[in-house]
DSSP file (Angstrom, degrees, kcal/mol; ACC not computed):
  #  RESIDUE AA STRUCTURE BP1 BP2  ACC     N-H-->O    O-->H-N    N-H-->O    O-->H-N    TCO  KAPPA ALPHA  PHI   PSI    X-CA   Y-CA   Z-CA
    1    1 A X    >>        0   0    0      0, 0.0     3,-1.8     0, 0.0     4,-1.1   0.000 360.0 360.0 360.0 -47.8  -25.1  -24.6   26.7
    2    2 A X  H 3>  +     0   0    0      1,-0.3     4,-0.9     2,-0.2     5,-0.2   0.722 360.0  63.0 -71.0 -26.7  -25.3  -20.9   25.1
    3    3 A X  H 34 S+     0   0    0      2,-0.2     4,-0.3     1,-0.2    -1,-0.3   0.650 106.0  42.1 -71.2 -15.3  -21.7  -20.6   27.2
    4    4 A X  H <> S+     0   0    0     -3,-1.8     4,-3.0     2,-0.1     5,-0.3   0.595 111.4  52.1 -79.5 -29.0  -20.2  -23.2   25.1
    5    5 A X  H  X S+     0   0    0     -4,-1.1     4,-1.2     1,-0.2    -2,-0.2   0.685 112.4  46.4 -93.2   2.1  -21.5  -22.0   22.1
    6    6 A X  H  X S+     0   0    0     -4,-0.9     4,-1.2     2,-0.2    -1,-0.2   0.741 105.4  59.9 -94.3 -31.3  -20.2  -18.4   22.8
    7    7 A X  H  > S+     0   0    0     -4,-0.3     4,-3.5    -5,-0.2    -2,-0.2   0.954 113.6  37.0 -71.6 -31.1  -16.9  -19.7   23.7
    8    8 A X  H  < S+     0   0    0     -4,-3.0     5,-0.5     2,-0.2    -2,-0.2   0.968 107.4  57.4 -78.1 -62.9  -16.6  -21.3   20.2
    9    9 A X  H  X S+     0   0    0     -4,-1.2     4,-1.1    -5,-0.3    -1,-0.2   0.739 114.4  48.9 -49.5 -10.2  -18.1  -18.8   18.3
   10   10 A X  H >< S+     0   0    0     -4,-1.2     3,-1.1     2,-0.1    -1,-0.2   0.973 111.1  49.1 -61.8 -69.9  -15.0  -16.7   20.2
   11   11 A X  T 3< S+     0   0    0     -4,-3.5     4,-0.4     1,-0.3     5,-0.3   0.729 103.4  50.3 -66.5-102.3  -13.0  -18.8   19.4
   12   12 A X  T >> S+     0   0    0      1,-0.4     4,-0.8     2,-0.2     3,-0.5   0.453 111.4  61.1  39.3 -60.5  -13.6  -19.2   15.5
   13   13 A X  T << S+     0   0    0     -3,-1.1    -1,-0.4    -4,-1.1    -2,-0.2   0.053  98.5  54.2 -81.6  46.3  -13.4  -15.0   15.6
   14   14 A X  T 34 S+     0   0    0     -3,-0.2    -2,-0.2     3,-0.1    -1,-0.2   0.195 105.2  52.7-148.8  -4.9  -10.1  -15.0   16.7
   15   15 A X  T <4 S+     0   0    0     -3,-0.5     4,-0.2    -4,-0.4    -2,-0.2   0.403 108.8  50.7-117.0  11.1   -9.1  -17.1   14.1
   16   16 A X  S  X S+     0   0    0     -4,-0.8     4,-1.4    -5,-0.3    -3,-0.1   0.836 105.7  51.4 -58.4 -56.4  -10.3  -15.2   11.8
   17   17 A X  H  > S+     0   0    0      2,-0.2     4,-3.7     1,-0.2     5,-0.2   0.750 109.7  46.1 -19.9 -72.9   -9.1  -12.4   12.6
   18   18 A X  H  > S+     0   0    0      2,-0.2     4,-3.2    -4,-0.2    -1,-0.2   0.692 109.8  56.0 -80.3 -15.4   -5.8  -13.3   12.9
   19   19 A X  H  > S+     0   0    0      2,-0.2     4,-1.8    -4,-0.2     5,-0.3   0.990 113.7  41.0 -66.6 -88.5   -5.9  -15.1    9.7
   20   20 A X  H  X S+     0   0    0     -4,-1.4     4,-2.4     1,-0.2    -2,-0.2   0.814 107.6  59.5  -7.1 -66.3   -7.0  -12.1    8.2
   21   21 A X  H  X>S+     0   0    0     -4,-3.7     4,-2.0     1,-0.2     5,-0.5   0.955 109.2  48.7 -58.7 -43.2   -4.4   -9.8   10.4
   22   22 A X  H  X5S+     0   0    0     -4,-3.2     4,-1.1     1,-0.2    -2,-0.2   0.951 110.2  53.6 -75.3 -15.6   -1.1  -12.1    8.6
   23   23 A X  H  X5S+     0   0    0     -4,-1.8     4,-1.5     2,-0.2    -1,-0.2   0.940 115.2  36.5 -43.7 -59.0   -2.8  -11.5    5.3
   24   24 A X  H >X5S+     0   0    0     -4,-2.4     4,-2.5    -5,-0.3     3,-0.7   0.976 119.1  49.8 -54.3 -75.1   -2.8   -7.8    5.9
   25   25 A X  H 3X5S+     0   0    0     -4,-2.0     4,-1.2     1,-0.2    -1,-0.2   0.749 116.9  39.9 -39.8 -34.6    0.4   -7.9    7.6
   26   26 A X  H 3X<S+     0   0    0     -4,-1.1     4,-0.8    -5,-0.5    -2,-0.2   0.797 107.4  60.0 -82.1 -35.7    2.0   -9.9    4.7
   27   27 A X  H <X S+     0   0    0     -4,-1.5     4,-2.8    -3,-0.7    -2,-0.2   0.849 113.4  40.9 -65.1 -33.8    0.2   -7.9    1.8
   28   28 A X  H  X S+     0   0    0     -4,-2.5     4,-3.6     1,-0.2     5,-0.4   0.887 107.4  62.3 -92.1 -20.1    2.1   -4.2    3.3
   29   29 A X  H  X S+     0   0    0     -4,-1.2     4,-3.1    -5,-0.4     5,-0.4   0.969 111.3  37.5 -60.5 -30.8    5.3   -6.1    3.9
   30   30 A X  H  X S+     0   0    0     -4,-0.8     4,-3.8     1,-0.2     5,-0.2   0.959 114.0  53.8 -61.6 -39.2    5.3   -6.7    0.0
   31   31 A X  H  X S+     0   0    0     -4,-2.8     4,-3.8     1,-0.2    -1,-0.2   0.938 111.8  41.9 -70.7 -34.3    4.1   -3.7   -0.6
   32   32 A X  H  X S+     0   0    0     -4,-3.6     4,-3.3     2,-0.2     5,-0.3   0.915 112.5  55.3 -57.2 -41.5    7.1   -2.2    1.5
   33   33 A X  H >X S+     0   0    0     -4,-3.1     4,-3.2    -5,-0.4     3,-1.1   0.981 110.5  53.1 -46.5 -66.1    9.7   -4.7   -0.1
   34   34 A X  H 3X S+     0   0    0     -4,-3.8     4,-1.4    -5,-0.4    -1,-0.2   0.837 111.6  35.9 -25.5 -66.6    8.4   -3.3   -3.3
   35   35 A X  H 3< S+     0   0    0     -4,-3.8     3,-0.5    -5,-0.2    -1,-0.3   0.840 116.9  54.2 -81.9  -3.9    8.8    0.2   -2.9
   36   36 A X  H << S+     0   0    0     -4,-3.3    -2,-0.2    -3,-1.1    -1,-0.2   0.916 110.3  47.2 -49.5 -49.5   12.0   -0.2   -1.0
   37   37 A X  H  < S+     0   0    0     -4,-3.2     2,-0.8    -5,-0.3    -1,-0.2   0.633  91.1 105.3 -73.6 -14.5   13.5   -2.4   -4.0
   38   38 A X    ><  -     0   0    0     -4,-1.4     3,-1.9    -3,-0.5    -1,-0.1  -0.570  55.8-161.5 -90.0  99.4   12.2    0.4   -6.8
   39   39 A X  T 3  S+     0   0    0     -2,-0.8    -1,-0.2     1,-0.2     4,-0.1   0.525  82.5  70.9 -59.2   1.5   15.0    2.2   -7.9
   40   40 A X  T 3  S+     0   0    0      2,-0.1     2,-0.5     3,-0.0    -1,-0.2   0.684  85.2  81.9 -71.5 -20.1   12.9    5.1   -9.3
   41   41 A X  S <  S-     0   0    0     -3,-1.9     5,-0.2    -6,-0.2     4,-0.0  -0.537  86.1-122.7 -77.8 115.1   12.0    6.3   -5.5
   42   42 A X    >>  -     0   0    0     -2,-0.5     3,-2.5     1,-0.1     4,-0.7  -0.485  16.1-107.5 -83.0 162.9   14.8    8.3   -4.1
   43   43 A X  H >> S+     0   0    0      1,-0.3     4,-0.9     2,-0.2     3,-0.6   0.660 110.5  58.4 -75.4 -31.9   16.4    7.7   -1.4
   44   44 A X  H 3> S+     0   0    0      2,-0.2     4,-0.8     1,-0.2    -1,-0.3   0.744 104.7  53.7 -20.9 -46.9   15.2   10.1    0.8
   45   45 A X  H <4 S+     0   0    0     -3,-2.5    -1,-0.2     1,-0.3    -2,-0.2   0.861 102.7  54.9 -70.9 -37.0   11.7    8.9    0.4
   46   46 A X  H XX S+     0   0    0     -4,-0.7     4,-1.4    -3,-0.6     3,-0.6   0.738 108.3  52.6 -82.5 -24.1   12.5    5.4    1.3
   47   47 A X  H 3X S+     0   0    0     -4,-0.9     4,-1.1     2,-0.2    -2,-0.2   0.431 106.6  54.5 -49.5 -13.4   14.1    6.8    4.6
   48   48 A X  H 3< S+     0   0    0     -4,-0.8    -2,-0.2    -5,-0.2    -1,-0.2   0.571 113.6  36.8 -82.8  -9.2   11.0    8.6    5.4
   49   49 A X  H X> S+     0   0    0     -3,-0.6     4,-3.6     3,-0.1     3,-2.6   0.770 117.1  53.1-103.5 -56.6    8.8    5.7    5.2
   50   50 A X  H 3X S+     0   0    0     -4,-1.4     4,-2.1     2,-0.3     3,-0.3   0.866 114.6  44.8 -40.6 -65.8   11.6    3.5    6.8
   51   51 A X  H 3< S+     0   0    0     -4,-1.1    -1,-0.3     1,-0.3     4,-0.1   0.523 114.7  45.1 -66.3 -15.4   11.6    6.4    9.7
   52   52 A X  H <> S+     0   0    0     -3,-2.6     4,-1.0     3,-0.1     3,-0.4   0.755 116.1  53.0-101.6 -36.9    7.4    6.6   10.1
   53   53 A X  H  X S+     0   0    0     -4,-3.6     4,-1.7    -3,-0.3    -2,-0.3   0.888 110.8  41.2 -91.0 -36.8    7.6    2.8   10.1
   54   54 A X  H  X S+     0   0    0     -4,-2.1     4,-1.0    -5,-0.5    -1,-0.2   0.633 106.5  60.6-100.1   0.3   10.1    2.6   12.8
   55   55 A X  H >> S+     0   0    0     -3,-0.4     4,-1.3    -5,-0.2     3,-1.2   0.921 109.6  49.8 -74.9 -75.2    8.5    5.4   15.0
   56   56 A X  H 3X S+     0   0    0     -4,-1.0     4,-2.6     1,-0.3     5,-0.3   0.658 106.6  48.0  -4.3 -83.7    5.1    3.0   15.1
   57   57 A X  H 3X S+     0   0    0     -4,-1.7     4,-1.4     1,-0.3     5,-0.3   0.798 116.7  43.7 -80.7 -33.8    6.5    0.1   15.9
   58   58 A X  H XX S+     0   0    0     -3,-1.2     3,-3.4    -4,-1.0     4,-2.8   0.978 116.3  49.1 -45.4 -52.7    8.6    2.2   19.1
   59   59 A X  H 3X S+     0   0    0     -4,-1.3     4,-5.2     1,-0.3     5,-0.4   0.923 109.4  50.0 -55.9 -35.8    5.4    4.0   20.0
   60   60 A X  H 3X S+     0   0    0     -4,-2.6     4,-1.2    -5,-0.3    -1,-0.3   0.843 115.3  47.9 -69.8 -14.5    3.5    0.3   19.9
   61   61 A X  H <X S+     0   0    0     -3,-3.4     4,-1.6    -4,-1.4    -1,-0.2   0.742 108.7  55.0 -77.2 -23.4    6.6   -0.9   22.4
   62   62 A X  H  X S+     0   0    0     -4,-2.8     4,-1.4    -5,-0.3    -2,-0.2   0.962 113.2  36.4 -56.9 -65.2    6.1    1.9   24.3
   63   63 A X  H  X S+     0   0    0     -4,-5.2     4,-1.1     2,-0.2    -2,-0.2   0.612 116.5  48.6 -76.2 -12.8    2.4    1.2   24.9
   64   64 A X  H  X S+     0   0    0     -4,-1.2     4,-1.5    -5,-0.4    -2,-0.2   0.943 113.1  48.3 -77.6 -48.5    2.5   -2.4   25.2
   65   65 A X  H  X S+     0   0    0     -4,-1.6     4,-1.9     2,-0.2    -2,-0.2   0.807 113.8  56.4 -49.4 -45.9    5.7   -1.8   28.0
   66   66 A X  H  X S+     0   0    0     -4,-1.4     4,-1.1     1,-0.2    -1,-0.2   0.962 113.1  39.1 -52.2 -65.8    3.0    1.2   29.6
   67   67 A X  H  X S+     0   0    0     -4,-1.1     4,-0.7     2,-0.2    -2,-0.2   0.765 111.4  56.7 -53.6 -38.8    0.6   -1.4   30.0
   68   68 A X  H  X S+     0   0    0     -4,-1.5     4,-0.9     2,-0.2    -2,-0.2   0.868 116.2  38.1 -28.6 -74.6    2.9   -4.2   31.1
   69   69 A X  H  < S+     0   0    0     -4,-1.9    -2,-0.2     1,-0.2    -1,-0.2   0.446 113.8  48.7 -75.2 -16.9    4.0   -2.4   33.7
   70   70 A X  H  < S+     0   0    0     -4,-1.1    -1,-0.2     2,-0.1    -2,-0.2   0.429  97.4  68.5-115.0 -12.1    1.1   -0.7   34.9
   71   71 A X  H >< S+     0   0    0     -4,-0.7     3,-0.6     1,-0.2    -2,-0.2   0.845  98.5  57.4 -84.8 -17.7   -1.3   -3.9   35.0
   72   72 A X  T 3< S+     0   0    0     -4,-0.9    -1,-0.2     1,-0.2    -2,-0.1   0.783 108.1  47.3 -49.7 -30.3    1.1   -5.2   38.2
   73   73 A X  T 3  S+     0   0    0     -4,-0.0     2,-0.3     2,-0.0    -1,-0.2  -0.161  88.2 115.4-103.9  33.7    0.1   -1.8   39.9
   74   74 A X    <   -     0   0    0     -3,-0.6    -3,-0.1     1,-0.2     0, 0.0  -0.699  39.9-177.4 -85.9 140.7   -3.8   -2.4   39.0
   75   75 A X  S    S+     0   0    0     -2,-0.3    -1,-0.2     2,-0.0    -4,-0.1   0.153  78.0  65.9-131.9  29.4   -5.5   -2.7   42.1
   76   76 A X  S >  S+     0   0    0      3,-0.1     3,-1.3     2,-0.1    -2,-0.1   0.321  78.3  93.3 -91.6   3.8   -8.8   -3.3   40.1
   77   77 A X  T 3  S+     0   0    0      1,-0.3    -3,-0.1    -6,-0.2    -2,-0.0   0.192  78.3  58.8 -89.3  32.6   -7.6   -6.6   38.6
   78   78 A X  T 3  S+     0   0    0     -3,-0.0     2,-0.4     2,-0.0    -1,-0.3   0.327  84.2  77.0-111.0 -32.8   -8.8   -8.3   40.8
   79   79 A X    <   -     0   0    0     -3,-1.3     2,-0.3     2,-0.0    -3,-0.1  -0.653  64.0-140.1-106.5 147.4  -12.7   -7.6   40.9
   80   80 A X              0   0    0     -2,-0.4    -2,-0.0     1,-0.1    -3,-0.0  -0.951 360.0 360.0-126.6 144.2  -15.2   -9.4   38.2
   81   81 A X              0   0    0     -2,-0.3    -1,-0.1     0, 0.0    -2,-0.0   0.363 360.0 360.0 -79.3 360.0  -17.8   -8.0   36.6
C-alpha cells in the first residue's frame, strides 16, 4: 500500500514542479521581452544578455547530448539497487 501511496505522492510533485517550472519560465521570458523591447537599454546590453542567454542554453545541449550519448556506453545501467 505505502508503494502506491509513494508513487502518487511522486507523482503530484512532479506536477508541481513543473507547474511551477512554466510559471518561472514564463515570468523571465516577460521579463526578457521587456527589457529587450525598452528602448532606453542600449543596444549593446541587450546583445550581452542575448549572448549569456544563448551560451546556457548551448552549454545545457551540450550536457544533455554528454549524457545521451554516454548512458548507451553505461555498463552500470543495468544493475538495481
Amino acid at each position: 500500500m505505502s508503494d502506491q501511496i509513494s508513487k502518487s505522492m511522486t507523482t503530484v510533485a512532479w506536477v508541481l514542479i513543473s507547474i511551477i517550472g512554466l510559471v518561472v519560465a514564463g515570468g523571465v521570458a516577460y521579463g526578457l521581452i521587456t527589457v529587450l523591447a525598452t528602448p532606453g537599454i542600449p543596444v549593446w546590453i541587450k546583445l550581452l544578455i542575448l549572448a549569456g542567454i544563448l551560451g546556457f542554453a548551448l552549454l545545457m545541449i551540450v550536457v544533455v547530448r554528454d549524457r545521451l550519448k554516454e548512458h548507451k556506453t553505461d555498463k552500470y545501467k543495468d544493475i538495481e539497487v
